[in-house]
Residue frames as a rotation matrix with the C-alpha (Angstrom) as fourth column:
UNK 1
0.650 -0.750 0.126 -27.51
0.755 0.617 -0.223 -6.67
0.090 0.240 0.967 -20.69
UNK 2
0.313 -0.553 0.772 -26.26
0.540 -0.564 -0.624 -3.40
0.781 0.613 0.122 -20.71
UNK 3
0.800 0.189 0.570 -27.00
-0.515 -0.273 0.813 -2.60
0.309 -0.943 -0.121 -17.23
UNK 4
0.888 -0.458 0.033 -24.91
0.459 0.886 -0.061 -6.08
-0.001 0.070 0.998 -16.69
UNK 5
0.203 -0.806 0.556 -21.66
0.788 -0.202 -0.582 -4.99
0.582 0.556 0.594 -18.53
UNK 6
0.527 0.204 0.825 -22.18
-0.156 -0.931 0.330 -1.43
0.836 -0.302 -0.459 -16.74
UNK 7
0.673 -0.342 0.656 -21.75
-0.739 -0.279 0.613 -2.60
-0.027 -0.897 -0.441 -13.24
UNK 8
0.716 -0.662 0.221 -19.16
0.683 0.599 -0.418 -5.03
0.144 0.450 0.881 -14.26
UNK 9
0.159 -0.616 0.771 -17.00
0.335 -0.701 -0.629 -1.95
0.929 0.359 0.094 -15.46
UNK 10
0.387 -0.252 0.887 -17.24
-0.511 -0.859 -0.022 -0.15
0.768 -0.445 -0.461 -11.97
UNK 11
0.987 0.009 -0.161 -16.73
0.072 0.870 0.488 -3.58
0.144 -0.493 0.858 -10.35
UNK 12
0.216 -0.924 0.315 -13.33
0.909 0.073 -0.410 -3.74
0.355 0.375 0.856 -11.95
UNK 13
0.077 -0.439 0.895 -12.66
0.280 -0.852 -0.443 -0.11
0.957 0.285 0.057 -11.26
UNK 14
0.878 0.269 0.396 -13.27
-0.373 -0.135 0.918 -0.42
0.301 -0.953 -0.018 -7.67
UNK 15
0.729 -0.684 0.016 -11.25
0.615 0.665 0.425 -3.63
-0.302 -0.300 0.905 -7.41
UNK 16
0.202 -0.914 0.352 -7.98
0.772 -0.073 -0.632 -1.96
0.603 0.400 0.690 -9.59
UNK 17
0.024 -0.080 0.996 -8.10
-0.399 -0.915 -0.064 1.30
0.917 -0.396 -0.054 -6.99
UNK 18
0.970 -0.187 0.154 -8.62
-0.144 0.065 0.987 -0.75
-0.195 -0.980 0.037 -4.06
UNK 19
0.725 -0.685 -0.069 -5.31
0.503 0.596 -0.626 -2.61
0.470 0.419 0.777 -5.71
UNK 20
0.286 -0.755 0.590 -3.53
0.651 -0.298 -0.698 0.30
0.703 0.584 0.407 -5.97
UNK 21
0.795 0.012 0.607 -4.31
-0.531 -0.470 0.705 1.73
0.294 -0.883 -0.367 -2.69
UNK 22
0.757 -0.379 0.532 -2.53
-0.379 0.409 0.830 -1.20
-0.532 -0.830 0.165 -0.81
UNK 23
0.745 -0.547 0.381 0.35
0.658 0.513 -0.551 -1.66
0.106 0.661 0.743 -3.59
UNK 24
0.296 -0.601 0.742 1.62
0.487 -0.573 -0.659 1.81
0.822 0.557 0.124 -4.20
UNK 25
-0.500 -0.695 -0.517 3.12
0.866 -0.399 -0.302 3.90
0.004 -0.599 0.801 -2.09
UNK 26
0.459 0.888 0.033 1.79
0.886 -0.455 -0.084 6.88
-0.059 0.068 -0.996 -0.99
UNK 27
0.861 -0.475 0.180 4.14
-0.476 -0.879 -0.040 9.21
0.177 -0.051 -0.983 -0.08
UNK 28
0.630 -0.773 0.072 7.56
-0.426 -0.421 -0.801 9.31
0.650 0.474 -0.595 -0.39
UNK 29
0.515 -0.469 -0.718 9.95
0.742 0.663 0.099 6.71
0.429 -0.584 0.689 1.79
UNK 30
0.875 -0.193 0.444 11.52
-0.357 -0.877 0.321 8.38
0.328 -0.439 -0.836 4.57
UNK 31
0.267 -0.851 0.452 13.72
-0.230 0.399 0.888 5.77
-0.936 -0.341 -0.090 5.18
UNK 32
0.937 -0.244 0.250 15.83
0.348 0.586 -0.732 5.52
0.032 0.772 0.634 1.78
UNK 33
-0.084 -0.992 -0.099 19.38
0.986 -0.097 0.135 6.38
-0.143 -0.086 0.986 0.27
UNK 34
-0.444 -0.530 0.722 18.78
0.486 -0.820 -0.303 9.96
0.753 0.217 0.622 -0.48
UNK 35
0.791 0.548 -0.272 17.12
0.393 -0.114 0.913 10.26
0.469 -0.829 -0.305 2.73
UNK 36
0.655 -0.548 -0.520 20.28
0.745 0.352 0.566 9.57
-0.127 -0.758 0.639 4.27
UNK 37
-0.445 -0.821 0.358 22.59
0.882 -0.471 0.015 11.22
0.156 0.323 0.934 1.94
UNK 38
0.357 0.400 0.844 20.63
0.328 -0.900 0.288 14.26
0.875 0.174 -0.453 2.88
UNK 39
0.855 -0.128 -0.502 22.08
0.453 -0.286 0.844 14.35
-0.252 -0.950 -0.187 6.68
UNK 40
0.330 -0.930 0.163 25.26
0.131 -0.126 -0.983 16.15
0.935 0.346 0.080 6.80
UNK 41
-0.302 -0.514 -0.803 27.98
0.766 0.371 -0.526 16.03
0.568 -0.773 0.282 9.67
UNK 42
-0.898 -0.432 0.088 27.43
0.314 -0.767 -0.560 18.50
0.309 -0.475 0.824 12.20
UNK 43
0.010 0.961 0.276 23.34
-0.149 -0.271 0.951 18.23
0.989 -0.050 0.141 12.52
UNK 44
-0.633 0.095 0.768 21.70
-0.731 -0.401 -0.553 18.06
0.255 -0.911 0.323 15.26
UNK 45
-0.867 0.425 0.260 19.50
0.297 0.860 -0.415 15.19
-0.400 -0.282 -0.872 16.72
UNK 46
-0.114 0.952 -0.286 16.54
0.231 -0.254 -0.939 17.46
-0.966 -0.173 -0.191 16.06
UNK 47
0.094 0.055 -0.994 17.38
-0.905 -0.411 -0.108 17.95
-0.414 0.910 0.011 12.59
UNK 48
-0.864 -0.115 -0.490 18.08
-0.390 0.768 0.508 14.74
0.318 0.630 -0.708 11.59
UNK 49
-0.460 0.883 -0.088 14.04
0.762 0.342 -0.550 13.87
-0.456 -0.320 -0.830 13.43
UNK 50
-0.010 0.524 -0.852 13.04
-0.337 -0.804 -0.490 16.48
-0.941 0.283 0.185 11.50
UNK 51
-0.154 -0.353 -0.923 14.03
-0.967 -0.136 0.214 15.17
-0.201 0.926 -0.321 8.20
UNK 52
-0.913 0.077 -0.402 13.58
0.022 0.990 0.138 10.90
0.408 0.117 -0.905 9.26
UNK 53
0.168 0.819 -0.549 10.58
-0.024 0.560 0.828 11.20
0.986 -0.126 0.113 11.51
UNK 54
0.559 -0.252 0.790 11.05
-0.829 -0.185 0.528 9.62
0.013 -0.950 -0.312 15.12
UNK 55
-0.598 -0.796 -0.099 13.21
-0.796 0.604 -0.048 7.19
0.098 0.050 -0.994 15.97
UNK 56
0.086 0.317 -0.945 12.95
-0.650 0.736 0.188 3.60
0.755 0.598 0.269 16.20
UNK 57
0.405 -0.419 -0.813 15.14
0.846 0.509 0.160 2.51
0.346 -0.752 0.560 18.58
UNK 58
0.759 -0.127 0.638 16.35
-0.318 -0.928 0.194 5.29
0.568 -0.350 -0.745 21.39
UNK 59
-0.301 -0.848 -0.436 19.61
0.419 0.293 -0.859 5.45
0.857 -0.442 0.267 23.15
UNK 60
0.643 0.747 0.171 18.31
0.256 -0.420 0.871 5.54
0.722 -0.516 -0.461 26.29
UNK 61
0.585 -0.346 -0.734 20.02
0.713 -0.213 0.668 7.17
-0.388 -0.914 0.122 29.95
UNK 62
-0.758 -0.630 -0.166 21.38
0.628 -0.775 0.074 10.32
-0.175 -0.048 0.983 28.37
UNK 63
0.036 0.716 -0.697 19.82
0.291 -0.674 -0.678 13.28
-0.956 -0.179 -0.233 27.47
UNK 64
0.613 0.032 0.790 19.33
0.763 0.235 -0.602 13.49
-0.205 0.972 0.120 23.57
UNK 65
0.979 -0.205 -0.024 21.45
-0.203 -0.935 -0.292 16.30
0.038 0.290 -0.956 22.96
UNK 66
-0.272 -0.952 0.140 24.42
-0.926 0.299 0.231 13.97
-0.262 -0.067 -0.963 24.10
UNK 67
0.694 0.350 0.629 22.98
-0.163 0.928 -0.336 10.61
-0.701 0.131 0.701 22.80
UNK 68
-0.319 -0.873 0.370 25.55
-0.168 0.436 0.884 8.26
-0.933 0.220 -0.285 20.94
UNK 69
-0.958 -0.254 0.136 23.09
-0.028 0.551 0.834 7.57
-0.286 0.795 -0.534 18.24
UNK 70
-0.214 0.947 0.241 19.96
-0.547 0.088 -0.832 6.65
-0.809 -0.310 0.499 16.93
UNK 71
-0.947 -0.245 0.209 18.38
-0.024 0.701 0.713 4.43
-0.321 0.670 -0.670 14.49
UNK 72
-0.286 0.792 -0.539 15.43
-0.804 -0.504 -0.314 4.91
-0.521 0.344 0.782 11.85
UNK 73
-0.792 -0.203 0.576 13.66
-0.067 0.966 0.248 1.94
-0.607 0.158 -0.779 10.64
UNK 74
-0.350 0.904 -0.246 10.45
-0.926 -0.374 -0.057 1.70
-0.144 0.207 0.968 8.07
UNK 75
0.179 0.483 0.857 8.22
-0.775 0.606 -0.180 -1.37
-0.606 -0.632 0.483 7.52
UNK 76
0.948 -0.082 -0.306 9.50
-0.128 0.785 -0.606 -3.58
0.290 0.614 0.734 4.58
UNK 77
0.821 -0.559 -0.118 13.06
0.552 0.724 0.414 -3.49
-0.146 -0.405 0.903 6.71
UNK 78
0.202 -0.848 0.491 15.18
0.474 -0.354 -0.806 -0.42
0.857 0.395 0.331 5.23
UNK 79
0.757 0.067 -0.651 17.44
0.641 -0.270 0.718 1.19
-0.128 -0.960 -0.247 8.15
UNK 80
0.299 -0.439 0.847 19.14
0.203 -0.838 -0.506 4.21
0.932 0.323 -0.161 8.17
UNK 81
0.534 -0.280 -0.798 21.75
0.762 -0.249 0.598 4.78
-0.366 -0.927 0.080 11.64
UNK 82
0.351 -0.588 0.729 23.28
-0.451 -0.788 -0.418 8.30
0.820 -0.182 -0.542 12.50
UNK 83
0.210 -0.581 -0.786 25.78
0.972 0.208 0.106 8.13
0.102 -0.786 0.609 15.02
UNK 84
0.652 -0.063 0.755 26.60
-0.064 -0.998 -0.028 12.04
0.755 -0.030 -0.655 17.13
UNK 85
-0.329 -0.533 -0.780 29.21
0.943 -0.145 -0.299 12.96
0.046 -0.834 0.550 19.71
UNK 86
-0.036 0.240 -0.970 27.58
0.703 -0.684 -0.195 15.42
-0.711 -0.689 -0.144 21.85
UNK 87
0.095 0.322 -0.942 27.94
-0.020 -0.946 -0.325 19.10
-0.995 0.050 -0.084 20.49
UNK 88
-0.540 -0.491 -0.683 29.32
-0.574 -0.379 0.726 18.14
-0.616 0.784 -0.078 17.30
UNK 89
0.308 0.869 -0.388 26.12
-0.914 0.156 -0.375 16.52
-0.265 0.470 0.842 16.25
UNK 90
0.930 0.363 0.062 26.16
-0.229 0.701 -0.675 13.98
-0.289 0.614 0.735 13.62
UNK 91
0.205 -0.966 -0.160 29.18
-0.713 -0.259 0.651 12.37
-0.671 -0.020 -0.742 13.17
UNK 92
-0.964 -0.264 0.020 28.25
-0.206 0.797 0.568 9.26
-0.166 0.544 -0.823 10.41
UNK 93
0.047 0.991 -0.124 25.50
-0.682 -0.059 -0.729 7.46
-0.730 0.119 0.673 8.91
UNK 94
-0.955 -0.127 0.269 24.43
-0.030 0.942 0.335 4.22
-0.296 0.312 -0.903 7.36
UNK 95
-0.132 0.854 0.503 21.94
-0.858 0.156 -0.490 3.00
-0.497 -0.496 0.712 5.21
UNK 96
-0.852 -0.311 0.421 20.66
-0.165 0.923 0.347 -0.26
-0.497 0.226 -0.838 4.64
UNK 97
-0.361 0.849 -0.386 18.34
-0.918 -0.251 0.306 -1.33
0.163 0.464 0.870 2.60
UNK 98
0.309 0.212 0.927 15.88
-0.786 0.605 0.124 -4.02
-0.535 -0.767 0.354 3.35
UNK 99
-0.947 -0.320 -0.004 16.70
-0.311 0.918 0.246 -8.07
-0.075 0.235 -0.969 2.29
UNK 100
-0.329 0.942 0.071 13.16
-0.134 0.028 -0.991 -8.43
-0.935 -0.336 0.117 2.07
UNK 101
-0.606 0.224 0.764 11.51
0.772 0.398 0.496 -9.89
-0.193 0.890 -0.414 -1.46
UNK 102
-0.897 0.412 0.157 9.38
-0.371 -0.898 0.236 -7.69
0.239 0.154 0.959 -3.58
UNK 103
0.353 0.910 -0.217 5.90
0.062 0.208 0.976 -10.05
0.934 -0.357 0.017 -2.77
UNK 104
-0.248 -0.189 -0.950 7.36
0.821 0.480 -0.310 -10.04
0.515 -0.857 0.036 0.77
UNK 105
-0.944 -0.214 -0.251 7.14
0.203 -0.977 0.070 -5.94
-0.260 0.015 0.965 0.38
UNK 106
-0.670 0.741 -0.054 4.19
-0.301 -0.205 0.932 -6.31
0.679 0.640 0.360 -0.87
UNK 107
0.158 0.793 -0.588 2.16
0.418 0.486 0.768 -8.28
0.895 -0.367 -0.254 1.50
UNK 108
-0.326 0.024 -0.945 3.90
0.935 -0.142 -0.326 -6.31
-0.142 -0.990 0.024 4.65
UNK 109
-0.916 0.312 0.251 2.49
-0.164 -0.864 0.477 -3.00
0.366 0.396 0.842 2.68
UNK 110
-0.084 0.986 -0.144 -0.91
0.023 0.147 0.989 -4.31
0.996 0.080 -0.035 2.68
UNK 111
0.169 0.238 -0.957 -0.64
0.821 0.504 0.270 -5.61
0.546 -0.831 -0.110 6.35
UNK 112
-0.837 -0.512 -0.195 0.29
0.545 -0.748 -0.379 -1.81
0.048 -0.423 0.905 6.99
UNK 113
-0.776 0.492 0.395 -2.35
0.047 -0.580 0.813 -0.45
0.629 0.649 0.427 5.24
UNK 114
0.212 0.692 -0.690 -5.09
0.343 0.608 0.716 -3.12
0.915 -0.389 -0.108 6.71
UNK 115
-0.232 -0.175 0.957 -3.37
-0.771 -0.566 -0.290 -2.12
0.593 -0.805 -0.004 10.34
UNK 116
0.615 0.595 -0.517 -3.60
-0.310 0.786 0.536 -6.13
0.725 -0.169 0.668 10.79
């Protein structure tokens, strides 16, 4: 009986860790608001991919150093646009957060995790 009860216990302890794998976050959102509010005017494309990641969506036919823009996107829907004018970098920035429910967040976590 005790044996019983035993693997019971690690049952459960498996299951609440697998939980918490595909619930929690791991590491820190790159797309949020103090993401953003970290850019300041005058970066550079490469600094602001240094600090979001790669883009999402590319303004293609220029050469990034003169690109109009770019846009950072993560999976539950938050987005975060810089707009630049050529040498003078960054010239604005938006973010949104997503419209997405919290079980809706939840289940497109998991489907991240899972890599379904």
């Amino acid at each position: 009986m005790k044996r019983r009860w035993l693997l019971l216990f690690a049952v459960c302890v498996v299951a609440v860790l697998g939980a918490v794998w595909l619930l929690v976050p791991l590491d820190a959102p790159r797309i949020s608001q103090a993401n953003c509010d970290k850019i300041q005017l005058g970066w550079t494309p490469a600094q602001v991919e240094d600090l979001l990641g790669e883009e999402s969506d590319l303004y293609y036919g220029e050469p990034a150093w003169r690109k109009s823009g770019g846009l950072w996107d993560d999976d539950v829907g938050n987005v975060i646009v810089v707009s630049f004018n050529g040498a003078s970098g960054v010239t604005g920035k938006k973010f949104t957060a997503t419209r997405m429910s919290f079980w809706d967040q939840m289940k497109q976590r998991i489907k991240s995790r899972l890599r379904l």
